[in-house]
VOGUVO-854181 format. One record per residue (C-alpha): residue number from 0; residue in three letters; x, y, z. Coordinates in steps of 0.2 Angstrom, whole numbers, plus 5000, padded with zeros to 4 digits. Example, Ala and Ser with C-alpha at 12.3 -4.5 7.8 and 13.67 -1.06 7.14 Angstrom:
! residues 2
<atom k="0" r="ALA" X="5062" Y="4978" Z="5039"/>
<atom k="1" r="SER" X="5068" Y="4995" Z="5036"/>
! end
This chain:
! residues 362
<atom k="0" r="UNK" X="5375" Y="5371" Z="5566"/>
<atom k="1" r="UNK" X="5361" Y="5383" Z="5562"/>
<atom k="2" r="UNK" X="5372" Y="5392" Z="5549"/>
<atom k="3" r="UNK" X="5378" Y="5376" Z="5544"/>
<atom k="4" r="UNK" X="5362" Y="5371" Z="5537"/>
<atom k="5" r="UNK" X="5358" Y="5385" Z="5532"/>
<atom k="6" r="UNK" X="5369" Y="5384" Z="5520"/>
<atom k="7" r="UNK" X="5365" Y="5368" Z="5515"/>
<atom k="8" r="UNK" X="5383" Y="5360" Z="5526"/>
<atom k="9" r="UNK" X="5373" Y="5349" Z="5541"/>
<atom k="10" r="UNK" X="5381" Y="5334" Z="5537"/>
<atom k="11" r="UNK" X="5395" Y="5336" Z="5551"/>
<atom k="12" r="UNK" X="5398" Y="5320" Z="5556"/>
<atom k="13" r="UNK" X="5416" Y="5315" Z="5548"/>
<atom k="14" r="UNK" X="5432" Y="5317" Z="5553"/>
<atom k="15" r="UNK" X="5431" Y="5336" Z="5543"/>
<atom k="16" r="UNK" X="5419" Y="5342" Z="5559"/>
<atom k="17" r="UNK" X="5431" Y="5357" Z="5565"/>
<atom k="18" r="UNK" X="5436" Y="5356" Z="5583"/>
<atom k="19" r="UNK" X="5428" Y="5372" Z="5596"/>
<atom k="20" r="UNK" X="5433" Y="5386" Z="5593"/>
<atom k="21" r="UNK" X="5437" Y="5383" Z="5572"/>
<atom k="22" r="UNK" X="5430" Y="5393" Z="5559"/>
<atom k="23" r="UNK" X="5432" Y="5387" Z="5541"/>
<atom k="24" r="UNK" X="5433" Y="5401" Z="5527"/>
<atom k="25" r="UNK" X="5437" Y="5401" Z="5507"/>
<atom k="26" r="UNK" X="5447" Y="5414" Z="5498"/>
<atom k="27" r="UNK" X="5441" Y="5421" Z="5482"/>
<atom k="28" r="UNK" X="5451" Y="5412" Z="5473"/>
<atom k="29" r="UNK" X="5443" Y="5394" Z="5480"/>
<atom k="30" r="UNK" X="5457" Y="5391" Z="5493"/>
<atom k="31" r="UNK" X="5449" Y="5383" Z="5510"/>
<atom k="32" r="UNK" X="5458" Y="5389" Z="5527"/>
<atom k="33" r="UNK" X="5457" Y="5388" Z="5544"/>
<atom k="34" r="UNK" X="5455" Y="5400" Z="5558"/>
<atom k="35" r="UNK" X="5457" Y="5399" Z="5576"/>
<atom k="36" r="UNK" X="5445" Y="5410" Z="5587"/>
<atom k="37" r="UNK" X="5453" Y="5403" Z="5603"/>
<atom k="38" r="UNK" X="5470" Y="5407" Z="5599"/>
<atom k="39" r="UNK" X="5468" Y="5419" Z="5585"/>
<atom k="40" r="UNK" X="5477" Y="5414" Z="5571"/>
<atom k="41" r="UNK" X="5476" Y="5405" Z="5552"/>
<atom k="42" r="UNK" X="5482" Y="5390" Z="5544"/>
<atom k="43" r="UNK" X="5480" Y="5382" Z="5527"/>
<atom k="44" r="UNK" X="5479" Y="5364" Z="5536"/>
<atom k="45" r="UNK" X="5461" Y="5356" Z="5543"/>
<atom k="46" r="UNK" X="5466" Y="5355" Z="5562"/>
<atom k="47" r="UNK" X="5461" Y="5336" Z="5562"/>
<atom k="48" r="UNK" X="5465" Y="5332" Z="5546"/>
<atom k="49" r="UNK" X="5482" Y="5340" Z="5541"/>
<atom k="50" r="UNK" X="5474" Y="5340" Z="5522"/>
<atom k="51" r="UNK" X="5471" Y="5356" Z="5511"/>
<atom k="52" r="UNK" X="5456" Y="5359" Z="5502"/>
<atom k="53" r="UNK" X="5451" Y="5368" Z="5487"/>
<atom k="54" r="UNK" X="5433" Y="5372" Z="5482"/>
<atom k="55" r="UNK" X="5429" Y="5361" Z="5467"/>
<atom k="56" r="UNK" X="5417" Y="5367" Z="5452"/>
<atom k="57" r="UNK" X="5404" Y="5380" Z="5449"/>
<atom k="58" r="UNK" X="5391" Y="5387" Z="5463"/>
<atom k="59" r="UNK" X="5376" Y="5378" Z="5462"/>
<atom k="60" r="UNK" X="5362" Y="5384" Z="5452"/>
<atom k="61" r="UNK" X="5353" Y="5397" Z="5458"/>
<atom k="62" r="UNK" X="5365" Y="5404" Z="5467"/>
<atom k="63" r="UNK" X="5377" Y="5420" Z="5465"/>
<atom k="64" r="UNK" X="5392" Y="5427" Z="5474"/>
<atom k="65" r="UNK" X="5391" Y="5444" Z="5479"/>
<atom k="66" r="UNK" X="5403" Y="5457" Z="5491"/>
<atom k="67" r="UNK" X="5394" Y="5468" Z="5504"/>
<atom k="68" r="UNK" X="5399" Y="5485" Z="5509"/>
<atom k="69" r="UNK" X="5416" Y="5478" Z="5520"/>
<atom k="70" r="UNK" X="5421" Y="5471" Z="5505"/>
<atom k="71" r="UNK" X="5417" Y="5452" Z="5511"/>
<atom k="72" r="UNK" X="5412" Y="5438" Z="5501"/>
<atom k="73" r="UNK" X="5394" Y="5432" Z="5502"/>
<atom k="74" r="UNK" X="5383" Y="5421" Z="5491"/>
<atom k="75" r="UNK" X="5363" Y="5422" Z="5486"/>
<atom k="76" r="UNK" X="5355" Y="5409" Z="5484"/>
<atom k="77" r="UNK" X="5339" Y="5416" Z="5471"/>
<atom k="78" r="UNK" X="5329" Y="5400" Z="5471"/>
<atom k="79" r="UNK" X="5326" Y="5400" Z="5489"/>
<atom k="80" r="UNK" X="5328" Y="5418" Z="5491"/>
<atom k="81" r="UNK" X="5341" Y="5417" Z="5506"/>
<atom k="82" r="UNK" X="5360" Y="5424" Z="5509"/>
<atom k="83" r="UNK" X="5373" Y="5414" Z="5515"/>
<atom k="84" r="UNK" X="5392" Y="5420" Z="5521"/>
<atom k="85" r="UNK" X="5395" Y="5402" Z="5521"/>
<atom k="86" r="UNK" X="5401" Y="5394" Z="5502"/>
<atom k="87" r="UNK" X="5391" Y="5382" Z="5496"/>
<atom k="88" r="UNK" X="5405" Y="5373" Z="5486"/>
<atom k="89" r="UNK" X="5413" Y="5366" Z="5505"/>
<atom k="90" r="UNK" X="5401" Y="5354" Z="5503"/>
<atom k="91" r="UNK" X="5410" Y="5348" Z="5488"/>
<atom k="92" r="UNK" X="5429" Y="5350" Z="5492"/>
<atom k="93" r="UNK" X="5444" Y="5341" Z="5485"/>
<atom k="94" r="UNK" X="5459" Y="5339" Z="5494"/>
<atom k="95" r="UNK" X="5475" Y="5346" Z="5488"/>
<atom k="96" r="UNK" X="5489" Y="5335" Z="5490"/>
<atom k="97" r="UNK" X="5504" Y="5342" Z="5480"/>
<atom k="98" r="UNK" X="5522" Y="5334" Z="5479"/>
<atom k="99" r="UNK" X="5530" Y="5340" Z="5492"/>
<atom k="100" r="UNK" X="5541" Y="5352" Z="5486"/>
<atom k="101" r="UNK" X="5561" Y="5355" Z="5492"/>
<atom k="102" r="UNK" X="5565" Y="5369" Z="5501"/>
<atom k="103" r="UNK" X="5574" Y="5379" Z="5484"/>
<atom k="104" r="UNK" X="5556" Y="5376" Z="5474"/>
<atom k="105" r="UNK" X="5544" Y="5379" Z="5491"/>
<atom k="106" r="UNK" X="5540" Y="5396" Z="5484"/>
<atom k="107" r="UNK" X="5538" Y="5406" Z="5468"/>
<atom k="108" r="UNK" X="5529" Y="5421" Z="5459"/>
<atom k="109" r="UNK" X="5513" Y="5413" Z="5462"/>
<atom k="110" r="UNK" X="5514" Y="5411" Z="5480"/>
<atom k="111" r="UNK" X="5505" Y="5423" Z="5494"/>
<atom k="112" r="UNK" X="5509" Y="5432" Z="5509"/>
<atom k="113" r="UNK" X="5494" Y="5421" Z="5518"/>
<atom k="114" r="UNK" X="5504" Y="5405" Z="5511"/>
<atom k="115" r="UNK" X="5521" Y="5413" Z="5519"/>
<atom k="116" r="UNK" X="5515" Y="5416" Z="5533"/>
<atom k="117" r="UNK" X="5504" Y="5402" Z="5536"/>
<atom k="118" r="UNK" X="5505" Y="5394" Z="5555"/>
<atom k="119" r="UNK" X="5516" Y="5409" Z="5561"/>
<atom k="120" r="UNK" X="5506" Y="5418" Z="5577"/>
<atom k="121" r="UNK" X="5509" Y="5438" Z="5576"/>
<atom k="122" r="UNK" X="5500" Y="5441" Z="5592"/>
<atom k="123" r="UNK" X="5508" Y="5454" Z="5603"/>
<atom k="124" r="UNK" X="5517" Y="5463" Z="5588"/>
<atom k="125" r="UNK" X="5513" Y="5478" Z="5582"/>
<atom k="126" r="UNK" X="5515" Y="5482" Z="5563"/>
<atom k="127" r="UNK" X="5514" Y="5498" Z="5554"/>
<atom k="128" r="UNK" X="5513" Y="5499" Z="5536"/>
<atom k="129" r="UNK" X="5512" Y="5515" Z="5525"/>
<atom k="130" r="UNK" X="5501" Y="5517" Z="5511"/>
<atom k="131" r="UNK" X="5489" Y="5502" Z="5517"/>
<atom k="132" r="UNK" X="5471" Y="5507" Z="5512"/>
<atom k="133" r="UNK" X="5475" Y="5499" Z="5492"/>
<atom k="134" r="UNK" X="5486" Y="5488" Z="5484"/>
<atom k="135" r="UNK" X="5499" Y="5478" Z="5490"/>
<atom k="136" r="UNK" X="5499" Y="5491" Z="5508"/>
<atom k="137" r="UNK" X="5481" Y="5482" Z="5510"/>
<atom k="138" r="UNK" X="5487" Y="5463" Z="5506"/>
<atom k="139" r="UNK" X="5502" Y="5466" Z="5519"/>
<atom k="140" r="UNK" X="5491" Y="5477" Z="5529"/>
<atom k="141" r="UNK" X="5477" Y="5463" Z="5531"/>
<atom k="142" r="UNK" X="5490" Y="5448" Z="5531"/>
<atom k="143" r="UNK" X="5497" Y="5453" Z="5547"/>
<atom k="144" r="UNK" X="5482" Y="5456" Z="5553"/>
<atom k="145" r="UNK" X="5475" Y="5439" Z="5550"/>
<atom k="146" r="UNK" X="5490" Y="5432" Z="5557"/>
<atom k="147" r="UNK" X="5485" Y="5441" Z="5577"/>
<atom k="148" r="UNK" X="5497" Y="5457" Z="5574"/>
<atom k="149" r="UNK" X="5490" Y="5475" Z="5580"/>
<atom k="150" r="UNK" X="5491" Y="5484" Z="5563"/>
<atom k="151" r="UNK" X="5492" Y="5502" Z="5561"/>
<atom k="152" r="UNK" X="5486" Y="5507" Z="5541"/>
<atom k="153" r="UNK" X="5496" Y="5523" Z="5540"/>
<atom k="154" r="UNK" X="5486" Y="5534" Z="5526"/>
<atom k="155" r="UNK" X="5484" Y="5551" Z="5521"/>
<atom k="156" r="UNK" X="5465" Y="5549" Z="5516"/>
<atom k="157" r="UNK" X="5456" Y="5544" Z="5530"/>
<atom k="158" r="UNK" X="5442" Y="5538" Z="5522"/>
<atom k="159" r="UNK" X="5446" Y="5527" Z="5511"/>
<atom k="160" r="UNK" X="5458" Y="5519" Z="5526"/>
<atom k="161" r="UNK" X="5444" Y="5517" Z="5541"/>
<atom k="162" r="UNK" X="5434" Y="5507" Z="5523"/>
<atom k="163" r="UNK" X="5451" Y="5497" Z="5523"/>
<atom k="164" r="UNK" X="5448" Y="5494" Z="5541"/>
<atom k="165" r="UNK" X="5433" Y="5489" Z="5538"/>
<atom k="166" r="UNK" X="5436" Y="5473" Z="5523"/>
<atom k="167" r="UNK" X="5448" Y="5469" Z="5535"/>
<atom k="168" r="UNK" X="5435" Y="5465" Z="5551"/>
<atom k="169" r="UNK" X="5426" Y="5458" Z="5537"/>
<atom k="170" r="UNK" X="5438" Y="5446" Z="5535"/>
<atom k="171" r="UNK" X="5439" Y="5443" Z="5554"/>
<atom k="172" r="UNK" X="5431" Y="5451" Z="5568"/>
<atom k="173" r="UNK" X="5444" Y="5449" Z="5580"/>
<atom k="174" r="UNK" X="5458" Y="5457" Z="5572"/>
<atom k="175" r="UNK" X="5466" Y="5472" Z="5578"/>
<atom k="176" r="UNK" X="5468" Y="5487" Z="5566"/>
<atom k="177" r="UNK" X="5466" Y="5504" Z="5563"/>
<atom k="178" r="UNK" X="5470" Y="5519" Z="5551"/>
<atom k="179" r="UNK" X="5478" Y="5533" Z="5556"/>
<atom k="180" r="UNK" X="5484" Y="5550" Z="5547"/>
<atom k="181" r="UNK" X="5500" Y="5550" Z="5538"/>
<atom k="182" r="UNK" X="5502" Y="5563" Z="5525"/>
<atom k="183" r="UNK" X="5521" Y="5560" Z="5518"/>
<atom k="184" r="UNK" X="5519" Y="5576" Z="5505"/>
<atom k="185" r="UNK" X="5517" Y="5584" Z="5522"/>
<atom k="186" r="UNK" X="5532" Y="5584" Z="5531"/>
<atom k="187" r="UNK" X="5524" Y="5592" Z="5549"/>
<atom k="188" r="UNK" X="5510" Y="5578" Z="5545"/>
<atom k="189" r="UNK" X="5524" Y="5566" Z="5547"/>
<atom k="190" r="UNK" X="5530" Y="5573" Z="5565"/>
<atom k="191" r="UNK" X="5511" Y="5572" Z="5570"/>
<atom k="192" r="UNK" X="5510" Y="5554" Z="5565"/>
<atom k="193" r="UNK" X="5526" Y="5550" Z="5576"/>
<atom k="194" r="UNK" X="5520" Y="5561" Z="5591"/>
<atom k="195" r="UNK" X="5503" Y="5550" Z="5590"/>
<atom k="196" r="UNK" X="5508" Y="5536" Z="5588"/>
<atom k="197" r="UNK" X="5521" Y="5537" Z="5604"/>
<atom k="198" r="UNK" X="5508" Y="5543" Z="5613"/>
<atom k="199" r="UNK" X="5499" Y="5525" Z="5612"/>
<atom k="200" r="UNK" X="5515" Y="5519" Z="5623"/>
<atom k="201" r="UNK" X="5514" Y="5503" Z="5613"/>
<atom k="202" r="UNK" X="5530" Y="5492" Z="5604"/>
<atom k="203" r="UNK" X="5534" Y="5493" Z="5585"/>
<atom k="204" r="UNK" X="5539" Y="5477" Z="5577"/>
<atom k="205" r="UNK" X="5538" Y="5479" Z="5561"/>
<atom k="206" r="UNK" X="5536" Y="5496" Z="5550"/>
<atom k="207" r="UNK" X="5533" Y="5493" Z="5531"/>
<atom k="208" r="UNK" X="5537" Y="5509" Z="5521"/>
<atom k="209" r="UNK" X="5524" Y="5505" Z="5506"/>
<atom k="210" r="UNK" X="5516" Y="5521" Z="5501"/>
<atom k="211" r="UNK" X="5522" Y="5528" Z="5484"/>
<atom k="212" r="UNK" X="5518" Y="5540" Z="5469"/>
<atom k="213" r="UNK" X="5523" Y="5536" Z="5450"/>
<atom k="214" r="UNK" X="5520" Y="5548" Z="5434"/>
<atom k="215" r="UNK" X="5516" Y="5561" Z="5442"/>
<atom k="216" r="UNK" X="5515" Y="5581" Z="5433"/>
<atom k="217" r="UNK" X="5530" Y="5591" Z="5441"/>
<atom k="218" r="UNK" X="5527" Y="5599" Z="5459"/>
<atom k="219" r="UNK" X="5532" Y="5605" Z="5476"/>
<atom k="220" r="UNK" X="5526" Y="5600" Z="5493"/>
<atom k="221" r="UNK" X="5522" Y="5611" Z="5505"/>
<atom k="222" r="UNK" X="5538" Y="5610" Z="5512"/>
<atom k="223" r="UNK" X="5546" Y="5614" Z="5495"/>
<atom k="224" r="UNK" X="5552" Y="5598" Z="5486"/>
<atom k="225" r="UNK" X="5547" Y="5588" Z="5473"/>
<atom k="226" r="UNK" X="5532" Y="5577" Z="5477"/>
<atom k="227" r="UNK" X="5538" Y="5560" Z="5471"/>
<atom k="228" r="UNK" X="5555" Y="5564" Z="5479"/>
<atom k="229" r="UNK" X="5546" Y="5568" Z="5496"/>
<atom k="230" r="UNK" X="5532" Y="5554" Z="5495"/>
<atom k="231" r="UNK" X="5543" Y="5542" Z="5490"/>
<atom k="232" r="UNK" X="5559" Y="5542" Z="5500"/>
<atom k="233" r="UNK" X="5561" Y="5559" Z="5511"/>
<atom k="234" r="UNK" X="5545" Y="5558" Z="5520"/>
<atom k="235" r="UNK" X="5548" Y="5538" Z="5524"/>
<atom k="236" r="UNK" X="5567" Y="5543" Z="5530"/>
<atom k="237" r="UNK" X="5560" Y="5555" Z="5541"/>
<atom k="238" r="UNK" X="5546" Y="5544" Z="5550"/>
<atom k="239" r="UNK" X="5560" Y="5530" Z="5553"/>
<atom k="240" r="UNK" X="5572" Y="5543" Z="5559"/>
<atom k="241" r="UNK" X="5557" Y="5547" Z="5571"/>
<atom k="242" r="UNK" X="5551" Y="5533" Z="5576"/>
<atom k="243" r="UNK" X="5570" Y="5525" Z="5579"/>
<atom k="244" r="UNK" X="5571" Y="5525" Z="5597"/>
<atom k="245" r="UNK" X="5554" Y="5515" Z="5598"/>
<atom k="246" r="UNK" X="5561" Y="5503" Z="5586"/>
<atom k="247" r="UNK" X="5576" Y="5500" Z="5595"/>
<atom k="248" r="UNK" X="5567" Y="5498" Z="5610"/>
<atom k="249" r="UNK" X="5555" Y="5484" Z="5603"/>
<atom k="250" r="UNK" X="5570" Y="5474" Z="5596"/>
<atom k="251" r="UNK" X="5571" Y="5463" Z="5586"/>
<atom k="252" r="UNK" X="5563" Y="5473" Z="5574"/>
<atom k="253" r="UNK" X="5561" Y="5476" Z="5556"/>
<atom k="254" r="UNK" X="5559" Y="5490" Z="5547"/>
<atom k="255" r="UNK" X="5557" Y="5484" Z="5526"/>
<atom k="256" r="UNK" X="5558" Y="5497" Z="5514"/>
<atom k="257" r="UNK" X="5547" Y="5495" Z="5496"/>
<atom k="258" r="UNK" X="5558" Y="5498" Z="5481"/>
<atom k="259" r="UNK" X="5558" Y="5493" Z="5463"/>
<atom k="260" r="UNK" X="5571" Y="5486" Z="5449"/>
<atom k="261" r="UNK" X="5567" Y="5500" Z="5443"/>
<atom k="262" r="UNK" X="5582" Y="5509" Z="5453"/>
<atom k="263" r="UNK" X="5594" Y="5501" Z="5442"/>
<atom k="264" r="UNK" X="5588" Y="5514" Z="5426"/>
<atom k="265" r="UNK" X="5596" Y="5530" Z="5433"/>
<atom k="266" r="UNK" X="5610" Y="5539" Z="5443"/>
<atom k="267" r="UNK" X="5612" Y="5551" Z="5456"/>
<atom k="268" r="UNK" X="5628" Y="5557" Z="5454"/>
<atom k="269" r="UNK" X="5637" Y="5568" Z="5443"/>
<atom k="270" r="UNK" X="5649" Y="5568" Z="5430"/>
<atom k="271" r="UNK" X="5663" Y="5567" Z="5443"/>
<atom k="272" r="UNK" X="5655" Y="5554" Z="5453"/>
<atom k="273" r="UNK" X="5647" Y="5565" Z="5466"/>
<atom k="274" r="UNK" X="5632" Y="5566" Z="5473"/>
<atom k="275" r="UNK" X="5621" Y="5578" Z="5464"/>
<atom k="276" r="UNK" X="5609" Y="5586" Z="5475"/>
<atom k="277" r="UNK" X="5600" Y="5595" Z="5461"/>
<atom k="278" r="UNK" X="5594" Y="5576" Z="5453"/>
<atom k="279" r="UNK" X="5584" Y="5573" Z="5470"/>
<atom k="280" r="UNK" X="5574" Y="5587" Z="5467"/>
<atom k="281" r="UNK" X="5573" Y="5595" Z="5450"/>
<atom k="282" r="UNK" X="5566" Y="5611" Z="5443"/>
<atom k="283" r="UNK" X="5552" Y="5609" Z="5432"/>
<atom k="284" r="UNK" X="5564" Y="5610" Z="5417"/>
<atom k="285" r="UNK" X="5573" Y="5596" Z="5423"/>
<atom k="286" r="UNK" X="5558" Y="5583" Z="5428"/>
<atom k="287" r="UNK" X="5556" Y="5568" Z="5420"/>
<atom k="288" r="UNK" X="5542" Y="5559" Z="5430"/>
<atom k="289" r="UNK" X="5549" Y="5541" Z="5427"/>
<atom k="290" r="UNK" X="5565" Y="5546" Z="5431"/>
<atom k="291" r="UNK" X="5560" Y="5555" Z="5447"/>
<atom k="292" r="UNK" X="5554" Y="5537" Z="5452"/>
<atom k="293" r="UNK" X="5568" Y="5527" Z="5449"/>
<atom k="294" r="UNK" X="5579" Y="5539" Z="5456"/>
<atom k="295" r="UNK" X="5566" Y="5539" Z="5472"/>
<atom k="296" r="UNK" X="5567" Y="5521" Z="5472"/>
<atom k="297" r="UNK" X="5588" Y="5519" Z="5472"/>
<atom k="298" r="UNK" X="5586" Y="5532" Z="5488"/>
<atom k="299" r="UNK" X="5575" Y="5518" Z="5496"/>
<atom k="300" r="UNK" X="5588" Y="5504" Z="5493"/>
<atom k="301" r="UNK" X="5603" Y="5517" Z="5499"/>
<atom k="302" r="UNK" X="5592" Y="5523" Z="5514"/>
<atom k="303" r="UNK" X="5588" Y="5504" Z="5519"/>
<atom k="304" r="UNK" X="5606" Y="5498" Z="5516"/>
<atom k="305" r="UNK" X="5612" Y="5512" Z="5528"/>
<atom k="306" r="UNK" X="5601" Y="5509" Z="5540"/>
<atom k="307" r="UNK" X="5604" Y="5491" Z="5543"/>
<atom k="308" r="UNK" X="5621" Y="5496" Z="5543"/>
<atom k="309" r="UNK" X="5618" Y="5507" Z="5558"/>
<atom k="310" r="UNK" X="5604" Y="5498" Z="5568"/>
<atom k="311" r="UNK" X="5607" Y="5481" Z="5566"/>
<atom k="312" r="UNK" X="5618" Y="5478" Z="5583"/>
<atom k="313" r="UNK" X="5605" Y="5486" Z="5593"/>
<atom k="314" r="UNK" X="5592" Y="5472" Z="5586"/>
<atom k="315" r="UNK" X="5584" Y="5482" Z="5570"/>
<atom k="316" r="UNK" X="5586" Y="5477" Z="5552"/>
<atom k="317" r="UNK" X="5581" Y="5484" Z="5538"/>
<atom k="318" r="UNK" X="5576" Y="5478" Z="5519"/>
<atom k="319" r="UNK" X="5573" Y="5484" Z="5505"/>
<atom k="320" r="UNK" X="5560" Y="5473" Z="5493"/>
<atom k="321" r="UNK" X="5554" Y="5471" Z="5475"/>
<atom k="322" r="UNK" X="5539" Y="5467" Z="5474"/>
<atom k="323" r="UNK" X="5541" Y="5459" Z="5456"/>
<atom k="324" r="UNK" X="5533" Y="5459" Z="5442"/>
<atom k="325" r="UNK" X="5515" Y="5467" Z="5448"/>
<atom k="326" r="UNK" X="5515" Y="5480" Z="5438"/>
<atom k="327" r="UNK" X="5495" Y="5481" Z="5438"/>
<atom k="328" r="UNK" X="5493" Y="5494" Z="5455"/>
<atom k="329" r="UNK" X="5484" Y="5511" Z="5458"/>
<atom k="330" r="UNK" X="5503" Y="5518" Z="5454"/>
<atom k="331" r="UNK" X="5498" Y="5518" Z="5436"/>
<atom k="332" r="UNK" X="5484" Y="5533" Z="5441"/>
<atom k="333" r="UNK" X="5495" Y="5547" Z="5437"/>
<atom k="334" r="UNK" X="5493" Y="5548" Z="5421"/>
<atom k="335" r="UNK" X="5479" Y="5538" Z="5404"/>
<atom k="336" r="UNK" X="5495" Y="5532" Z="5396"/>
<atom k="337" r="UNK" X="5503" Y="5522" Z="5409"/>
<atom k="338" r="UNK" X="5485" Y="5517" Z="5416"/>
<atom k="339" r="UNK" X="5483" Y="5510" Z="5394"/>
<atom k="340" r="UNK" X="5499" Y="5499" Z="5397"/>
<atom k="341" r="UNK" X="5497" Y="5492" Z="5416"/>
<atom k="342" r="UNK" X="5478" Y="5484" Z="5409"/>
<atom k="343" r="UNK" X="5487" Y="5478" Z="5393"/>
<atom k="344" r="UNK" X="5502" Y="5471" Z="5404"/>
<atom k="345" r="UNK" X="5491" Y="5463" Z="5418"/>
<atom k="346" r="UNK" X="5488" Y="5444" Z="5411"/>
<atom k="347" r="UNK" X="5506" Y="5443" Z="5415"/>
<atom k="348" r="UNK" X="5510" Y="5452" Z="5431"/>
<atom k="349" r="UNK" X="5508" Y="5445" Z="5450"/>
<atom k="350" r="UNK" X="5494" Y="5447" Z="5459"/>
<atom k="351" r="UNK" X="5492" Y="5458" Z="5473"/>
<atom k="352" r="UNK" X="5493" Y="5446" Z="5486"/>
<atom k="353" r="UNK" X="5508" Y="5438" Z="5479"/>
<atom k="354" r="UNK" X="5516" Y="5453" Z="5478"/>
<atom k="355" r="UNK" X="5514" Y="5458" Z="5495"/>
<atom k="356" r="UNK" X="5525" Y="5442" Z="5499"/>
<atom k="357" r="UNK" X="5540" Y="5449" Z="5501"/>
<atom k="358" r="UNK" X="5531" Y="5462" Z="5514"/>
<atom k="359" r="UNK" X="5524" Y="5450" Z="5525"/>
<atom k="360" r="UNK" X="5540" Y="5438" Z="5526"/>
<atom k="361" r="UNK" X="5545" Y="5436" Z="5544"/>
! end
């Protein structure tokens, strides 16, 4: 109650006054939810109520919105020289009462991976997902996490994950994450990563293969191959094809695959239909860095296909996903050009919690 009126919300007696336990939260984009301490989880829905809400209008005068060092939202209020984590626009919600939609129109390219997953309980699985300290890894990474899974962020820079840890137990205290090393340049990095994470003796429900390279200048790994060849599809086969027997084990499991349309823009086979061993990983005379993606990326929906093919009567499937059209990601870094036309192009791409959507599907 203290908080409440410190933020200018001590009028708590309607039918809006949360139950014990409830915590009530905006999103950036002025979306109200609900969480759950007792039984740790999220949901779009007041707990009495059953209505949305959605912040209505401007912050008051005076006051400012501002993110701390976790990455979470808090607000300044300048005329009375106070901070707040609390909004104070949930004075002033509205309720958000849409047309129920049929089940062919429920979602589309604007919708989120917290509106997908909204009311499921994750407690007690255990997700790992590759690549998870930016981008659509984070938004997956976080969703799952919000939603009471045990996430693992899998990363090769450690520092910039354990800051990814931290927005996340920003977002909630309670949730249950952590970074660990995954270098997939590195071929004995993945080995290590497989050992360690065996040695927790915990289930794997779902592993997300996310990380990726694009545009990169021609090189080799440490190991010998091309790095957007290794990164992108080898070093994620490998982990799966070491961390198999835990998957089986926790069925029903997932394992989903991150691809791109951009697969369909290239071949791996030679003029006689074979495979052509020397496309996976080309000399430098031979590199084309966009090709060297897509063809990376037609390995993922192969490898995944395969896979489901294999494990799916022992209670594992596999999927490969498209994220759509969210074009504007730290993959463009490789290079000025491609970074010129992802800003030009992001007015019309998806947002980075929508495209994490597919990701976090159950």
């Amino acid at each position: 109650m203290a908080a409440l009126r410190y933020a200018g919300l001590d009028d708590t007696d309607s039918e809006d006054e949360l139950p014990p336990g409830w915590e009530q939260r905006t999103t950036k984009d002025g979306w109200v939810y609900y969480a759950n301490h007792t039984e740790e989880k999220t949901q779009w829905e007041h707990p009495k109520t059953g209505k949305r809400k959605r912040i209505a209008g401007d912050l008051p005068y005076g006051w400012e919105q501002e993110t701390d060092e976790n990455g979470q939202m808090f607000f300044v209020d300048h005329i009375n020289k106070r901070t707040t984590y609390l909004d104070p626009r949930l004075a002033f919600t509205v309720d958000d009462n849409p047309t129920k939609p049929t089940t062919r129109q429920r979602y589309d390219s604007s919708t989120t991976a917290m509106e997908i997953l909204q009311g499921r309980d994750f407690s007690g699985k255990v997700v790992v997902v590759t690549g998870a300290n930016s981008g659509i890894g984070f938004e997956t990474a976080k969703t799952f996490a919000l939603h009471g899974a045990h996430v693992i962020l899998a990363c090769r820079n450690m520092t910039r994950a354990n800051e990814a840890v931290s927005r996340i137990l920003g977002e909630w205290h309670k949730a249950k994450v952590e970074a660990m090393t995954l270098d997939l340049a590195v071929l004995h990095s993945v080995q290590h990563f497989a050992q360690a994470f065996k040695a927790k003796n915990v289930s794997l429900h779902v592993l997300v293969c996310n990380a990726a390279v694009f545009a990169l200048p021609w090189s080799l790994t440490k190991d010998g191959l091309e790095t957007t060849f290794q990164v992108n599809h080898l070093g994620h086969f490998y982990l799966v094809q070491l961390l198999q027997d835990v998957l089986c084990r926790s069925a029903p499991a997932r394992v989903v695959v991150v691809s791109s349309e951009s697969h369909r823009f290239t071949d791996i086979n030679d003029s006689s239909g074979k495979l052509d061993f020397s496309r996976l990983s080309p000399s430098k005379n031979d590199y084309w860095a966009m090709l060297a993606y897509n063809r990376s990326k037609l390995c993922n929906i192969l490898f995944s296909s395969e896979l489901h093919r294999r494990l799916s009567p022992r209670g594992v499937t596999s999927n490969a996903v498209h994220p759509g059209n969210m074009m504007y990601s730290s993959l463009h870094r490789g290079w000025w050009v491609y970074t010129l036309l992802f800003t030009l192009a992001r007015p019309f791409t998806k947002s980075m919690s929508s495209g994490c959507l597919a990701e976090g599907t159950p």
